[in-house]
C-alpha positions in Angstrom: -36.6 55.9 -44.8 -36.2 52.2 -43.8 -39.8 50.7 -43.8 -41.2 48.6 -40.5 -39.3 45.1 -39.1 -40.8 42.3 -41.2 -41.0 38.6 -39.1 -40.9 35.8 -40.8 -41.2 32.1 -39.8 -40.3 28.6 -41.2 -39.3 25.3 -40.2 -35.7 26.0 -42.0 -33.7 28.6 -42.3 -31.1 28.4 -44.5 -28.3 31.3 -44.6 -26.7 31.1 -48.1 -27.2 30.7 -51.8 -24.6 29.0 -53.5 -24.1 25.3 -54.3 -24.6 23.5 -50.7 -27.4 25.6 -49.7 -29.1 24.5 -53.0 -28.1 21.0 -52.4 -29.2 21.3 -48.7 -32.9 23.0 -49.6 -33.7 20.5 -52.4 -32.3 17.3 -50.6 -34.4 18.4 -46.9 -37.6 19.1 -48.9 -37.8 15.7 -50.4 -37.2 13.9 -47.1 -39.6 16.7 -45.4 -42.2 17.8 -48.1 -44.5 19.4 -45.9 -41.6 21.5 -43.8 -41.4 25.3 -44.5 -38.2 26.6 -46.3 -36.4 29.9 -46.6 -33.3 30.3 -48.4 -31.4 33.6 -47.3 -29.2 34.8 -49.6 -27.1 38.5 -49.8 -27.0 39.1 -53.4 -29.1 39.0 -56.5 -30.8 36.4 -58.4 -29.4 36.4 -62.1 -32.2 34.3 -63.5 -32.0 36.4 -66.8 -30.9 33.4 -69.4 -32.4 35.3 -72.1 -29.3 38.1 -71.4 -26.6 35.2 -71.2 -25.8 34.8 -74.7 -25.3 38.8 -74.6 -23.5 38.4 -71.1 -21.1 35.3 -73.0 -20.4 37.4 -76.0 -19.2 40.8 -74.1 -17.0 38.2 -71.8 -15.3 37.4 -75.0 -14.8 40.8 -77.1 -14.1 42.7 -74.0 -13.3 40.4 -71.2 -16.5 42.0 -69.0 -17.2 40.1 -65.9 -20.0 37.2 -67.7 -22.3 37.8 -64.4 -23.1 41.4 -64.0 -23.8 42.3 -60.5 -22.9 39.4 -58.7 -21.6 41.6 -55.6 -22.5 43.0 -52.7 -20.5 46.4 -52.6 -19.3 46.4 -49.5 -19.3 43.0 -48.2 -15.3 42.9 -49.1 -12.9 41.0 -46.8 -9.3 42.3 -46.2 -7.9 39.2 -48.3 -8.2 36.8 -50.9 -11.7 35.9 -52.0 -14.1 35.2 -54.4 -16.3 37.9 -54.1 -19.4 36.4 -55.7 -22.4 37.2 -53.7 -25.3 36.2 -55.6 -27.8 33.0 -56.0 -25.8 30.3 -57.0 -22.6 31.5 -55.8 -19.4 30.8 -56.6 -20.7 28.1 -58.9 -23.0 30.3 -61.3 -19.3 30.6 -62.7 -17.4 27.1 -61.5 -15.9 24.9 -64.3 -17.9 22.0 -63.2 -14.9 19.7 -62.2 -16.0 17.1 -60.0 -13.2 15.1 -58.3 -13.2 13.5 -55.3 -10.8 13.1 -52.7 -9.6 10.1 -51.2 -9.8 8.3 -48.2 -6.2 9.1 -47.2 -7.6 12.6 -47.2 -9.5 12.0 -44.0 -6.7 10.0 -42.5 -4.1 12.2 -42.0 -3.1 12.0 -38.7 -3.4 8.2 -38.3 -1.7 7.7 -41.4 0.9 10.2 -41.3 0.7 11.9 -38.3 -0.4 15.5 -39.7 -3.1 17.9 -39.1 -6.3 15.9 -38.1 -8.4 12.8 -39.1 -12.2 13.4 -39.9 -14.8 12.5 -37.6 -16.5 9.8 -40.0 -15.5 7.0 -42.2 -14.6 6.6 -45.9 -17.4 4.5 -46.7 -20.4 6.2 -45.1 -18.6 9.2 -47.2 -18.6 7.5 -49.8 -22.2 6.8 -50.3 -23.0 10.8 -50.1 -20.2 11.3 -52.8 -22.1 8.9 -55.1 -25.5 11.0 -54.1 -24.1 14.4 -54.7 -22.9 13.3 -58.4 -26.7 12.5 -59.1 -28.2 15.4 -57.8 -25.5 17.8 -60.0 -25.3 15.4 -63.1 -21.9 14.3 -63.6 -20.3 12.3 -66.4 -17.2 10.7 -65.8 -15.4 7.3 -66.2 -13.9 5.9 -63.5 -10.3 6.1 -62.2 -8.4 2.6 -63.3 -6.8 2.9 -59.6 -8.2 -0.3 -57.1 -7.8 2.1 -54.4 -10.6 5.1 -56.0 -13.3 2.6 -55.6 -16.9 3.7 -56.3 -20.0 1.8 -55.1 -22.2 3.7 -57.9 -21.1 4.5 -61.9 -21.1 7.7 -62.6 -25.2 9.0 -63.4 -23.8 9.9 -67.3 -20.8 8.7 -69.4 -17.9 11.0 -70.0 -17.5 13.4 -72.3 -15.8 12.3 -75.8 -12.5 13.6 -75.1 -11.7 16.1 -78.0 -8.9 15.2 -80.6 -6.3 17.1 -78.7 -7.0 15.1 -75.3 -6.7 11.9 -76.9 -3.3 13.1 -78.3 -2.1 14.6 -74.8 -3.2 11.3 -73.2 -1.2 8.9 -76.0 2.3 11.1 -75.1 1.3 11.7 -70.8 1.1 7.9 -70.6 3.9 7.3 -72.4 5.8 8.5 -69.1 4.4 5.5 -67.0 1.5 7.7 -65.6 -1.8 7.3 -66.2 -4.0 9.6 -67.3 -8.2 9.8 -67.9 -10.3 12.5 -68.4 -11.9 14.8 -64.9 -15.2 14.0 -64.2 -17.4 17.3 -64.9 -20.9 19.0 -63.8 -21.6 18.8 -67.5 -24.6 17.2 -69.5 -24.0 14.1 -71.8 -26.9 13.2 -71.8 -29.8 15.2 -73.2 -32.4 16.5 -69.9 -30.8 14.7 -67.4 -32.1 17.2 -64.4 -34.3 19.0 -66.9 -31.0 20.5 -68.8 -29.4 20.6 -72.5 -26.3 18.3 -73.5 -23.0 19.8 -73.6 -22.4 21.6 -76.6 -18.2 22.2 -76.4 -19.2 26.0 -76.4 -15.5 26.8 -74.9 -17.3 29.5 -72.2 -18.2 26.9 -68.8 -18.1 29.7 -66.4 -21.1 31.2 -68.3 -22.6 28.1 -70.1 -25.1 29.4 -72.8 -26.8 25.6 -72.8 -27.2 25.0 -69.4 -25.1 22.3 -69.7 -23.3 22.9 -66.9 -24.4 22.0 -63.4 -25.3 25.8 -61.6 -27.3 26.3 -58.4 -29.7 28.6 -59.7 -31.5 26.0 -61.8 -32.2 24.4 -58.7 -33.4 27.2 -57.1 -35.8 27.9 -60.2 -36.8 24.3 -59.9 -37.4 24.3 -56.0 -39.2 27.5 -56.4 -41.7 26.2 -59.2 -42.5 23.2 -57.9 -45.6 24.7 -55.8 -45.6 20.7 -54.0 -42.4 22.1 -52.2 -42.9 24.9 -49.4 -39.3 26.6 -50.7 -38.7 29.9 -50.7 -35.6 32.1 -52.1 -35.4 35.3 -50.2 -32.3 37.2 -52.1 -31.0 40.9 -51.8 -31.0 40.0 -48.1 -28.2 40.0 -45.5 -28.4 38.2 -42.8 -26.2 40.4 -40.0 -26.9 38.1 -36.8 -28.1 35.6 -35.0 -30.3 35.6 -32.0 -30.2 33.2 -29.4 -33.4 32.5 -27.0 -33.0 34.7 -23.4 -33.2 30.8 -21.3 -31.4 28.2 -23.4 -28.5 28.6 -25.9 -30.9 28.0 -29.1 -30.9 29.9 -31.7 -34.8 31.7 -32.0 -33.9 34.7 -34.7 -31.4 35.7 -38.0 -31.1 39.3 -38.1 -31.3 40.5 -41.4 -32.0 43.7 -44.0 -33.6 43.4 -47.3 -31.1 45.8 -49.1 -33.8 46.6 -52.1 -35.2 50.0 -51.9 -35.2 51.9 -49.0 -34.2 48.8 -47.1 -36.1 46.7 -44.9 -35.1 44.8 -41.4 -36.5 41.4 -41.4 -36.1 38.8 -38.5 -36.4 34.9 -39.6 -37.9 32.9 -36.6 -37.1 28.7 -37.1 -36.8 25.7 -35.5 -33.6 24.9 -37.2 -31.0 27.2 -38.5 -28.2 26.1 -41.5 -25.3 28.2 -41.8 -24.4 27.5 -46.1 -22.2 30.4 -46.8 -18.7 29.6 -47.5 -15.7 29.6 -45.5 -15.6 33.1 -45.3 -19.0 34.3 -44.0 -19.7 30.9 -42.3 -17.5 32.2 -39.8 -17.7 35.6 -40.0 -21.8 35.1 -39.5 -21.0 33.6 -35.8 -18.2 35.7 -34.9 -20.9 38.6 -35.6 -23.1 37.2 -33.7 -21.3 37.7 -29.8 -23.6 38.0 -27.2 -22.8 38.4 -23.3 -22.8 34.2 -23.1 -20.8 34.4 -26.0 -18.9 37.6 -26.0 -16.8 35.8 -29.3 -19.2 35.0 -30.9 -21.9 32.1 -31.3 -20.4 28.7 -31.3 -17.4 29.6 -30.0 -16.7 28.9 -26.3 -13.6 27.1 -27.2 -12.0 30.1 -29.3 -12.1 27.8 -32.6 -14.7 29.6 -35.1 -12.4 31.1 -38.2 -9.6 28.7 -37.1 -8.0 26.4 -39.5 -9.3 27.9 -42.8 -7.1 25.6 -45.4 -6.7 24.7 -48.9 -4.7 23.5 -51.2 -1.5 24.7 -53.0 0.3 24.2 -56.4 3.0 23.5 -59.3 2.8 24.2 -62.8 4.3 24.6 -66.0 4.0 24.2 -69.9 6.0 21.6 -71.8 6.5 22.1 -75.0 6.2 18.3 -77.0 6.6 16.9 -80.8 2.3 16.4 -80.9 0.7 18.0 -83.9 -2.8 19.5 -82.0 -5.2 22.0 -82.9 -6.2 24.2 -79.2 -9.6 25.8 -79.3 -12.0 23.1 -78.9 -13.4 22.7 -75.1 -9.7 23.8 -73.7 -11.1 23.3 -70.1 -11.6 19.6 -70.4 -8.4 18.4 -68.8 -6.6 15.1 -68.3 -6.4 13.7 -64.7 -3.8 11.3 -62.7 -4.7 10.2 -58.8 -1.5 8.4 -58.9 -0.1 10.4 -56.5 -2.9 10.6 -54.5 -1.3 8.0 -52.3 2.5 8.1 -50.2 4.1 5.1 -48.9 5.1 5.4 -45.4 8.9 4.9 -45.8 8.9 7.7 -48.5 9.2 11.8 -48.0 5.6 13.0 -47.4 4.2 14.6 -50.9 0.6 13.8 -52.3 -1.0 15.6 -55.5 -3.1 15.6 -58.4 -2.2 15.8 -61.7 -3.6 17.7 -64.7 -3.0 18.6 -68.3 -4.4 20.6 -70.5 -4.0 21.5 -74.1 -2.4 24.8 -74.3 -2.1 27.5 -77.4 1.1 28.9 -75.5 3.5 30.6 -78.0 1.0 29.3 -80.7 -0.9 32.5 -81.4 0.1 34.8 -85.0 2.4 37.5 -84.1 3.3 40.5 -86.2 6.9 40.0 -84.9 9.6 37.5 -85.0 11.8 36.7 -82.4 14.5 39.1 -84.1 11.7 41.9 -83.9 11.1 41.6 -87.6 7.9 42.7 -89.1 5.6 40.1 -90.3 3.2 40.3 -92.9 1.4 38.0 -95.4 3.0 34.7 -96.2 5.7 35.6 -93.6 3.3 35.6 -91.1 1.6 32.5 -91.9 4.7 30.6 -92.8 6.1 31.8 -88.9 3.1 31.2 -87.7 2.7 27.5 -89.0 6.6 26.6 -88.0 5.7 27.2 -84.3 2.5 25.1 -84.5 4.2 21.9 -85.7 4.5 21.4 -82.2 2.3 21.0 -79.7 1.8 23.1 -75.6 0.4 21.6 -72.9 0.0 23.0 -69.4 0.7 20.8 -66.5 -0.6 21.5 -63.1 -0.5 19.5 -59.8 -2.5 20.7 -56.4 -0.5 19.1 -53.0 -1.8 19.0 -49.8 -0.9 21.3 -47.0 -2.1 21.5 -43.9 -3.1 24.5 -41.8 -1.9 26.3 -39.0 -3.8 27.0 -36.1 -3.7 30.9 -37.2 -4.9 30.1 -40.7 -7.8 31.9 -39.8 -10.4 34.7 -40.3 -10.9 37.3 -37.7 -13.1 40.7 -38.2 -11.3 44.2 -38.7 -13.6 47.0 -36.5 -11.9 49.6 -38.8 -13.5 48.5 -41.8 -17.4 48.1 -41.5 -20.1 47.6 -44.4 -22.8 50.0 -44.3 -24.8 48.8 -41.4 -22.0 49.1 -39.6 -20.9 45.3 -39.0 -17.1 44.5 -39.0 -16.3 42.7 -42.3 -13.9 40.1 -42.0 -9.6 39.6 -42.4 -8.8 36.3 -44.1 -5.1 35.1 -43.7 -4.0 31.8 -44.6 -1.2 30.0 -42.9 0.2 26.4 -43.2 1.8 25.2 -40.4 4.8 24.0 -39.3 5.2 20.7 -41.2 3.4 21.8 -44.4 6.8 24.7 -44.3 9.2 22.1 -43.3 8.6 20.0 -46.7 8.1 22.7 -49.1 11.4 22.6 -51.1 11.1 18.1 -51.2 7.9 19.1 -52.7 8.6 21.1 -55.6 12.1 19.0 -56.6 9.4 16.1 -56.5 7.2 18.2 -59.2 10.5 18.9 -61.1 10.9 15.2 -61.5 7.5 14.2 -62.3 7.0 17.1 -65.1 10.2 16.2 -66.5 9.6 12.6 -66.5 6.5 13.5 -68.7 8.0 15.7 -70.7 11.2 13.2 -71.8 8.4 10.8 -72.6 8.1 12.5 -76.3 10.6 14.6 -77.0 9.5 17.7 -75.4 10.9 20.6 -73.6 9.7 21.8 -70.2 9.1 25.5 -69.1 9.6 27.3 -65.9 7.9 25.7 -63.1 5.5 28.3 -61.3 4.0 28.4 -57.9 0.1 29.6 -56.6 0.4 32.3 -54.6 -3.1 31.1 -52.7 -4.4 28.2 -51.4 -7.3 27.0 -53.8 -10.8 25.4 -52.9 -10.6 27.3 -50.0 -12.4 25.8 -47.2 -12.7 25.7 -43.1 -13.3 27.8 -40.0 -15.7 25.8 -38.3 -14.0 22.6 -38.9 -15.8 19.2 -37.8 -14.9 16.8 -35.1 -15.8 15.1 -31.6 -13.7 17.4 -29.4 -15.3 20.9 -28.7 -12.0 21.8 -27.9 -10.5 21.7 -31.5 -13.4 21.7 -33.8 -16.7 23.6 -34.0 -19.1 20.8 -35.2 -19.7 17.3 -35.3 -19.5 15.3 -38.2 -23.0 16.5 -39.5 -22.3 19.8 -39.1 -24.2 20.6 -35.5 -22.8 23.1 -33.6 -21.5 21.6 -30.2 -22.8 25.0 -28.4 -26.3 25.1 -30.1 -28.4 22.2 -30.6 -30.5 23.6 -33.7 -27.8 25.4 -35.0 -25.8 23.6 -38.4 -22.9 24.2 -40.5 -22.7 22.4 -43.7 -20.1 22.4 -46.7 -16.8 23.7 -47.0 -16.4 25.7 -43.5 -16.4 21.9 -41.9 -13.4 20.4 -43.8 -10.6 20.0 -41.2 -8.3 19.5 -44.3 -8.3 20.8 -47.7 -7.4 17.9 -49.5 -5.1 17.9 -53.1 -7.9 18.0 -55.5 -10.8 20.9 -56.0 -12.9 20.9 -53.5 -16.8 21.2 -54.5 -17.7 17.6 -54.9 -16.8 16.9 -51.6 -18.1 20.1 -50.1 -21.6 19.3 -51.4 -20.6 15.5 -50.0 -20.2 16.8 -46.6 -23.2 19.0 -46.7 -25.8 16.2 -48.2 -24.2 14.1 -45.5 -25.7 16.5 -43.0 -29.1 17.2 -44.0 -29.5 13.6 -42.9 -29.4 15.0 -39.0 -31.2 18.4 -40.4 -33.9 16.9 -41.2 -34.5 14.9 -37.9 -33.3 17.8 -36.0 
């Protein structure tokens, strides 16, 4: 039996656990120390480190999911998704890389003519980019490009790259390209933000240090500091928000506490923030219809789950005459923004570029090639002929740009178990994205064979990603109503106390991963939060 409606009130409410609502709750309670906070989240809080070392170990003799229980049942989207649904979200299990984009990113249409510009300029961006790598901890060194500018180092050096990076870097460069190593959420410095130094443990989606930058430790921070008013509410959906019977505020979330018996609970606040992904952001207002907004809150212009975007990619392995040894901290990777950048007079393409070290045909095999068996000195003496050369995987993410139907709509066949319709998530690039596709992978054939004549090496198939990574969008920002759902901070233009922030607001989803600029955007707007 479902026990008695519980009200609740605070001067925030924030709908969402995962990296920008983290960002959001710790950032507005130091500019508003005394305000009340509530943090909403659907899933569970995995605060127990002293199982992670377990957790770690069964990951790698079994390959068991590292973060047991990090789901809600049957919150599952017709589509692809993460389904992480617990504090911290998607990055409890990130691997911490911190790019940025770059200012062409939010140029597009005035540069290029595609897709859309972004309501705000490079340098105020900037700024936030510089205050999101101090609140995360990142180390990095900085690009050798004029045009990636920083105002503000990185808070901590880069990591030592290992023996096999430096390697990979002497025979990428030799191809005219250069190469450094990816900024990363990771410690080099002992406690900076109260956490250990990297220890190379090989395992960053479940860091056994705390090395690695993940929003629960802020959580656990925010919640101990008893000078903050924060509070984590988890286990709790929020199913909809209310808006007040004589203005189009929002007075109400609509939620159930989904431990035991189940209990409703109805957060009143002056302000709400939406912080939960591209997916639910959406699918939260869409929920939401009343009869002054029979599709949903927000959404008088038909735009919420519109132009959900991302980013595609190339890859492939190249086989090369370097001696390396793969095992140590494989997920530190190489970087090139070189291509970040497309003249005018030149076929649109614009792309990262990464390389790893790879252990790709270098594991022992009981068989030859012929099918031979292999024992004892055979095997070792196969075994070391196809290690005295070197793998490395080479990946570049390119920019496309999304379709007005890229979007997410809800399917009122499938419904969770308080009956709410869960969402349908289809990407679609549009028209021009399409139109270039073929230019763009003969450009990638070029560039990885460029690096892989520059020593001797040999270059695999080239592969495709079937998805668009870094998802992000559906309530995209800008200063029409029309075509966006937001401003530039993140207000709703049909609800004054009503905020998006993070990756729902990009407009475009860039050619680099995404979370860096998500938590940007989202610091960005906790500077109109907090006044609101």
């Amino acid at each position: 039996m479902m026990q008695a409606k519980r009200t609740v009130s605070a001067d925030y409410v924030i709908v969402g656990g995962g990296i920008t609502a983290a960002m959001v709750a710790q950032k507005l309670s130091d500019l508003k120390p005394s305000a009340s906070i509530i943090v909403v989240e659907a899933g569970s809080p995995l605060f127990d480190a002293d199982n992670r070392f377990n957790y770690r170990q069964r990951s790698l003799d079994y390959g068991e999911n590292q973060w047991p229980g990090d789901f809600v049942a049957d919150q599952a989207p017709d589509g692809m998704i993460s389904r992480t649904m617990a504090v911290g979200g998607s990055a409890l299990h990130w691997g911490g890389v911190c790019n940025r984009f770059s200012e062409e990113d939010t140029r597009l249409k005035s540069l290029y003519g595609l897709a859309a510009d972004w309501p705000l300029e490079w340098k105020d961006l900037e700024a936030f980019y510089c205050e999101a790598e101090q609140r995360i901890g990142v180390s990095g060194e900085p690009s050798p490009l004029k045009e990636d500018w920083r105002s503000q180092p990185y808070p901590m050096p880069a990591m030592t790259p290992t023996f096999n990076l430096k390697q990979l870097k002497t025979w990428a460069e030799k191809s005219g390209i250069p190469f450094w190593t990816t900024p990363q959420a990771k410690n080099t410095v002992e406690g900076y933000g109260g956490r250990s130094k990297c220890h190379r443990c090989n395992t960053c989606e479940i860091c056994p240090t705390g090395a690695r930058y993940s929003p629960d430790w802020t959580f656990k921070q925010l919640i101990a500091d008893k000078k903050r008013r924060v509070e984590l509410h988890s286990n709790t959906l929020v199913r909809k928000l209310v808006l007040d019977d004589r203005s189009t505020r929002v007075v109400a979330a609509q939620a159930v506490n989904e431990t035991g018996a189940g209990q409703e609970v109805e957060y009143r606040a002056k302000t709400f923030v939406i912080a939960s992904g591209y997916v639910w952001s959406a699918h939260l207002l869409l929920n939401s219809a009343e009869a002054r907004f029979p599709n949903g809150l927000a959404n008088k212009t038909d735009q919420v789950g519109r132009y959900i975007n991302g980013h595609l990619a190339f890859q492939t392995q190249i086989d090369l005459d370097v001696k390396i040894f793969p095992g140590m901290n494989e997920q530190h990777s190489l970087i090139s923004r070189q291509f970040f950048r497309c003249a005018a007079d030149k076929p649109y393409v614009r792309h990262d570029l990464r390389v790893w070290e790879s252990a790709s045909g270098r594991e022992p095999r009981l068989r030859d090639a012929a099918g031979k068996l292999l024992l004892g000195d055979d095997l070792l003496n196969e075994w070391r002929t196809r290690t005295r050369r070197g793998s490395a995987r080479v990946r570049g993410y390119f920019t496309v740009e999304p379709d007005r139907e890229s979007r997410i709509t809800l399917d009122p066949s499938r419904k969770n178990r308080h009956g709410d319709p869960m969402p349908v998530v289809r990407h679609k690039i549009d028209a021009a994205s399409e139109s270039r596709m073929a230019a763009t992978r003969t450009h990638f054939e070029t560039v990885f064979a460029q690096l892989a004549k520059a020593n001797d090496g040999r270059m695999g198939g080239i592969s495709a990603l079937n998805y668009q990574d870094h998802p992000a969008g559906g309530c995209r920002m800008g200063a029409d109503p029309n075509t966006s759902v937001v401003d530039s901070y993140g207000r709703t233009h049909d609800h004054e106390n009503l905020f998006v922030v993070g990756s729902p607001t990009l407009p475009t989803g860039g050619c680099t991963n995404g979370t860096l600029t998500f938590v940007a955007i989202a610091l960005r707007s906790v500077q109109r939060i907090a006044s609101a």
